[in-house]
C-alpha positions as CSV (number, residue, x, y, z in Angstrom):
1,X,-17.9,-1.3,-23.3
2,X,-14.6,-3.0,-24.3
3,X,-14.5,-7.1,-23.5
4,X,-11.4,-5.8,-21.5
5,X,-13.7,-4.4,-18.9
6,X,-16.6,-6.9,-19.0
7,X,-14.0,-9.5,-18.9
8,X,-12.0,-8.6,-15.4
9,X,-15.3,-7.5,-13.8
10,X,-16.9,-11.0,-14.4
11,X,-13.5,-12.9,-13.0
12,X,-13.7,-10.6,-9.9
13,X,-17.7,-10.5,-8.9
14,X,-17.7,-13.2,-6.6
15,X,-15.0,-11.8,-4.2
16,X,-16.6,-8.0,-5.1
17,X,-20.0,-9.3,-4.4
18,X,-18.8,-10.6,-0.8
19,X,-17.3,-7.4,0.0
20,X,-19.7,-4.8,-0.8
21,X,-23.2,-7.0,-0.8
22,X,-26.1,-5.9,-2.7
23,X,-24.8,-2.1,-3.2
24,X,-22.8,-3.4,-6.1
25,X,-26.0,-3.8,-8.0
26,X,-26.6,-0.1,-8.2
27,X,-23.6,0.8,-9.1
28,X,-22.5,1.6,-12.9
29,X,-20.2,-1.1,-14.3
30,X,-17.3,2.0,-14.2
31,X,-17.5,1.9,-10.9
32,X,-17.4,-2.1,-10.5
33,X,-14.3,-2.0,-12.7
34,X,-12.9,0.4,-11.2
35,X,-12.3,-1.1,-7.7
36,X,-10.5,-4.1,-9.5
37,X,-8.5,-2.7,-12.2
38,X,-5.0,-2.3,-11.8
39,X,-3.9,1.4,-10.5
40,X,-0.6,2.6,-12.6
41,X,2.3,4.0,-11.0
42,X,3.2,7.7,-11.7
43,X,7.1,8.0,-10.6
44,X,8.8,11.9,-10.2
45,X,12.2,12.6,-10.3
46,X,13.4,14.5,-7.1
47,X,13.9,17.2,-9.7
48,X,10.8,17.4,-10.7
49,X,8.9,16.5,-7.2
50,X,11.3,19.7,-6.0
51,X,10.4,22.0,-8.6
52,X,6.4,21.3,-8.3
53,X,7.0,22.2,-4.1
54,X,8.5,24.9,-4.5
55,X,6.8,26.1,-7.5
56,X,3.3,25.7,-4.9
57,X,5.1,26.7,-2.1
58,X,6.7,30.1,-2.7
59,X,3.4,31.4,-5.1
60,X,0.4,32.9,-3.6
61,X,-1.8,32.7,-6.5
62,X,-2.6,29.7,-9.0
63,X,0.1,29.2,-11.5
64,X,0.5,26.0,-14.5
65,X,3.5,24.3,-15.4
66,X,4.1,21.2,-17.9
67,X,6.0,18.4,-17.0
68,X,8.4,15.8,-18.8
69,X,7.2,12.2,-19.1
70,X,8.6,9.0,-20.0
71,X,6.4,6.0,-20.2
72,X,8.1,2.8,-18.9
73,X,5.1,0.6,-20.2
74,X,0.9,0.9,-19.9
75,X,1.1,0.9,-15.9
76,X,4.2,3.4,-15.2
77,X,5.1,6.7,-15.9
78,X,8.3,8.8,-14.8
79,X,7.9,12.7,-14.8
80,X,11.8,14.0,-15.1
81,X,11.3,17.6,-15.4
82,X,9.2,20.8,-15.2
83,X,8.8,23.4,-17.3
84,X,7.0,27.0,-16.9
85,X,5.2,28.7,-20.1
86,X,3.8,32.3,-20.1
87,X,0.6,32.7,-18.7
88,X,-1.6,35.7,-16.8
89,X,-2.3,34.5,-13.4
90,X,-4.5,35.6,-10.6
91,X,-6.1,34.0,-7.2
92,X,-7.8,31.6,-8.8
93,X,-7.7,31.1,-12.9
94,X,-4.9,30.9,-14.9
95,X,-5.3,31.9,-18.5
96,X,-2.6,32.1,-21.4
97,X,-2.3,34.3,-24.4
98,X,-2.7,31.5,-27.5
99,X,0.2,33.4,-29.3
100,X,2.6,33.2,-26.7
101,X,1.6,29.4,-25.6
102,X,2.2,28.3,-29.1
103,X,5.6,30.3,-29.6
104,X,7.1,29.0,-27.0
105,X,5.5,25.6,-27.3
106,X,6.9,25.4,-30.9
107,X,10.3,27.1,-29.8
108,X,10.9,23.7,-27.7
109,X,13.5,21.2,-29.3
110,X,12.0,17.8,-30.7
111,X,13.4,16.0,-27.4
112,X,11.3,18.3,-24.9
113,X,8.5,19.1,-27.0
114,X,7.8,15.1,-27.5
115,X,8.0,14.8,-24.2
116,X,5.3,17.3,-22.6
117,X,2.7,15.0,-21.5
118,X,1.8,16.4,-18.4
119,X,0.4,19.6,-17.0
120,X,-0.3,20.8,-13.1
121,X,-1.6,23.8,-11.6
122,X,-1.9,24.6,-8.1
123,X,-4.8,25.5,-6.2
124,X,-2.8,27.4,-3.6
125,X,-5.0,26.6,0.0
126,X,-7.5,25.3,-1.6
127,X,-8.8,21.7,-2.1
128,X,-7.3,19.6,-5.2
129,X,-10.7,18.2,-6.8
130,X,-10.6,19.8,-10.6
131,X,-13.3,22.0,-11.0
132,X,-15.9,22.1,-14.2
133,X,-13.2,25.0,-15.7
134,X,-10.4,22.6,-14.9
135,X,-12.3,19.3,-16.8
136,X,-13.4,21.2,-19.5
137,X,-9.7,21.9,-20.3
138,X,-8.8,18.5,-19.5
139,X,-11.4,17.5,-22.3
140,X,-9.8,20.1,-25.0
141,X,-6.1,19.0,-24.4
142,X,-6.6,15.5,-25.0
143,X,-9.8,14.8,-27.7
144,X,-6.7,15.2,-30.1
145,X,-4.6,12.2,-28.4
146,X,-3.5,9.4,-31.1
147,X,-3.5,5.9,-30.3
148,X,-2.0,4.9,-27.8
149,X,-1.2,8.3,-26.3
150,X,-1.8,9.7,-23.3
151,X,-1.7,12.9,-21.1
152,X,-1.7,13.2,-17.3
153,X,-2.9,16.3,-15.1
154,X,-2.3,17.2,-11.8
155,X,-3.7,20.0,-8.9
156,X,-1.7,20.5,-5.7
157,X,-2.1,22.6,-2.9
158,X,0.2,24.1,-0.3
159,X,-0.2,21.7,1.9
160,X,0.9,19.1,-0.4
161,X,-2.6,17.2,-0.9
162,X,-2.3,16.0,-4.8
163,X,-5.1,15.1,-7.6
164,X,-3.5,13.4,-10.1
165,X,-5.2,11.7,-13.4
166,X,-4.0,9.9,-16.6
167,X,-5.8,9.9,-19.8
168,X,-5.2,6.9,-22.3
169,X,-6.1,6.6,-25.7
170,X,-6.0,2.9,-25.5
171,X,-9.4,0.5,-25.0
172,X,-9.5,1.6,-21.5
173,X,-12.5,4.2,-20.7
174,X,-11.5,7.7,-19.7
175,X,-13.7,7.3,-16.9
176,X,-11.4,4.5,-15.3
177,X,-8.5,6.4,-16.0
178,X,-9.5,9.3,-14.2
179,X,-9.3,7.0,-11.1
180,X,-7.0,7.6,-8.3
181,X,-3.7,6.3,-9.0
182,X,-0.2,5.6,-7.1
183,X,2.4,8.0,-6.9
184,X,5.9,8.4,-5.4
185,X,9.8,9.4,-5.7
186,X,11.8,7.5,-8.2
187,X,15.3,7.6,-7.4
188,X,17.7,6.5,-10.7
189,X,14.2,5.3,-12.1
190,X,13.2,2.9,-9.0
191,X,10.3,4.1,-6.6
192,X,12.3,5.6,-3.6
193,X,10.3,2.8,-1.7
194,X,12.0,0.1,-2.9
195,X,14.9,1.7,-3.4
196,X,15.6,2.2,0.3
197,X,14.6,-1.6,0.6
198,X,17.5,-2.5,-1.1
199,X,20.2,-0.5,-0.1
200,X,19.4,-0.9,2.8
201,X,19.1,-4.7,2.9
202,X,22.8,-4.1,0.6
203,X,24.7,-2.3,3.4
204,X,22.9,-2.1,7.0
205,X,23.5,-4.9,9.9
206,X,20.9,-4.2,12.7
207,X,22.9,-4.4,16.0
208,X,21.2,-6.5,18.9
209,X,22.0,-5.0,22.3
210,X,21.4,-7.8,25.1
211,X,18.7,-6.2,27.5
212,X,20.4,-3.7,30.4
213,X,20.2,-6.0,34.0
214,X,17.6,-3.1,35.3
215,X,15.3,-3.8,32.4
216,X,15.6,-7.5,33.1
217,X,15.3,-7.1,36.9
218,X,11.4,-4.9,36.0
219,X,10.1,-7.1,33.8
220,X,10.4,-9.8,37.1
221,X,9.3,-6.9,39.3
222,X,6.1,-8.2,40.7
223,X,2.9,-6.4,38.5
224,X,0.7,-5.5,41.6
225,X,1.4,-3.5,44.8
226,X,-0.9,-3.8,48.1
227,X,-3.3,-1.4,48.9
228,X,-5.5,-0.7,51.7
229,X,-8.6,-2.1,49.4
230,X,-6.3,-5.0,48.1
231,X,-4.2,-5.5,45.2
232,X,-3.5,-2.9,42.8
233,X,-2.4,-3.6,39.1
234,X,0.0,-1.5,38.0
């Protein structure tokens, strides 16, 4: 257990401890950590946020793809592109000849193959937890990480629901990695949230319309009306 980990968990347990009462106690110090540590960001490119949809969307069985990453620094990643490799596909597995994988990995130039740090599947109607199959290959493609390195996975279904995970090979556990992390649109390598924020806030006066005199003369309009059994609040 890294002094990292011990370390944010200790400045956090009072406020924890008031929030989720005794049940922290039986919970593994993962866990604790878990609920304070910092989520990262993963960003997509509308490129490659349009590819994976309609990649999901026109398939009716499960198919792979690897993605283009960029890491901005330890918290935010940007995935600009998607790529398909050879594989044999069928409802629900996808398998690939190791022959044909490695050809055309190795047939990828230095600036794309450096870059393939992510892979997705979908799970067509299904739900988006990774099955035992699905984190056994999780745990092959990344016991070989170097410092510092790092993979990310992703599942998606066609109705859009998304698991996505980030392995480090840093002093952060895997397990806190695997954790649920934030995810959106980057538009010229800003999250499309913040983006709209400030061109928005660049270009857009908000017009003030003074209130019509019928919408005045209601709001004056008396809130009850007689009845036979007295007043009735309208």
């Amino acid at each position: 257990m890294s002094d990292r980990v011990i370390d944010l968990v200790k400045a956090n347990w009072d406020v924890l401890l008031e929030k989720h009462g005794k049940s922290l106690y039986a919970m593994r110090i993962e866990d604790i950590y878990s609920l304070v540590a910092p989520k990262p960001m993963i960003l997509y490119t509308p490129l490659a946020e349009m590819k994976i949809h309609a990649l999901v969307k026109e398939s009716t069985i499960e198919i792979s793809w690897h993605g283009l990453v960029e890491k901005i620094n330890d918290m935010t990643y940007l995935i600009t592109d998607i790529l398909m490799y050879p594989q044999t596909c069928t409802a629900a597995t996808v398998t690939t000849d190791d022959e044909k994988y490695t050809n055309w990995l190795h047939s990828q130039p230095d600036e794309i193959f450096n870059k393939i740090r992510y892979q997705g599947h979908s799970h067509v109607r299904m739900g988006v937890m990774p099955s035992g199959v699905d984190l056994n290959y999780y745990r092959d493609m990344i016991k070989n990480l170097k410092k510092d390195d790092f993979y990310l996975f992703e599942i998606r279904n066609k109705t859009n629901e998304m698991n996505i995970r980030l392995y480090q090979n840093n002093d952060i556990p895997e397990w806190f990695v695997n954790r649920e992390l934030q995810t959106t649109i980057a538009i010229n390598g800003t999250p499309s949230d913040v983006y709209a924020q400030r061109i928005m806030s660049e270009f857009i006066q908000k017009k003030e319309y003074p209130k019509p005199p019928l919408e005045d003369k209601l709001n004056k309009a008396p809130k009850t009306i007689k009845g036979k059994k007295g007043d009735i609040k309208l």
